[in-house]
C-alpha positions, -999 to 999 in steps of 0.1 A, spaced: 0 0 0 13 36 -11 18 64 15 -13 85 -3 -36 49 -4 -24 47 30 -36 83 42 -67 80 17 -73 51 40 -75 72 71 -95 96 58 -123 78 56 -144 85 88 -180 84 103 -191 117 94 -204 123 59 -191 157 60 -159 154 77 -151 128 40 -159 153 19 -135 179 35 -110 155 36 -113 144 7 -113 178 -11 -83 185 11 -61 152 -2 -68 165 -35 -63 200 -35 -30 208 -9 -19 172 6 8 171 -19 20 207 -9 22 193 28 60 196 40 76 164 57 62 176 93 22 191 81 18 154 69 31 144 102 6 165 124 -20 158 93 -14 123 103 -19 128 140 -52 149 133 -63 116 114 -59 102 148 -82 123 165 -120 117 173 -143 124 142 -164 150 162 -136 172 172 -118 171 134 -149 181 124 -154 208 146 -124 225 142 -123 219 100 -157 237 101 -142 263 124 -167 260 154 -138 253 175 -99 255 177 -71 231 186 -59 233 220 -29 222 208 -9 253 184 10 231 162 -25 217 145 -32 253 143 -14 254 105 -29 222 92 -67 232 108 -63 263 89 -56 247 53 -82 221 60 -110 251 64 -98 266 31 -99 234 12 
């Protein structure tokens, strides 16, 4: 399995919505991603649907400041 089949993989969740934005996110910046956004990208993968959601849609923010840059490109994807 590649790396992008791999993280294609993850991306698939519970939430309708939180696949589409995902999804439109893989295809419009993940190749952008430097070496350590796809690591914290991977990490926010690991996260509970419910909160991803929440902060892609921008109704809440990550506690933690170094999602704060990967958050932000998943809201404008």
């Amino acid at each position: 399995m590649s790396e992008m089949d791999r993280v294609r993989w993850h991306c698939r969740r519970g939430l309708l919505e939180l696949d589409l934005i995902l999804q439109s996110f893989l295809e419009r910046r993940y190749d952008a991603l430097t070496a350590q956004e796809r690591g914290v990208f991977d990490e926010l993968l690991e996260l509970p649907d419910n909160d991803l959601l929440d902060w892609a849609m921008g109704r809440s923010e990550p506690d933690d400041a170094r999602f704060v840059g990967v958050v932000n490109l998943l809201r404008a994807a």
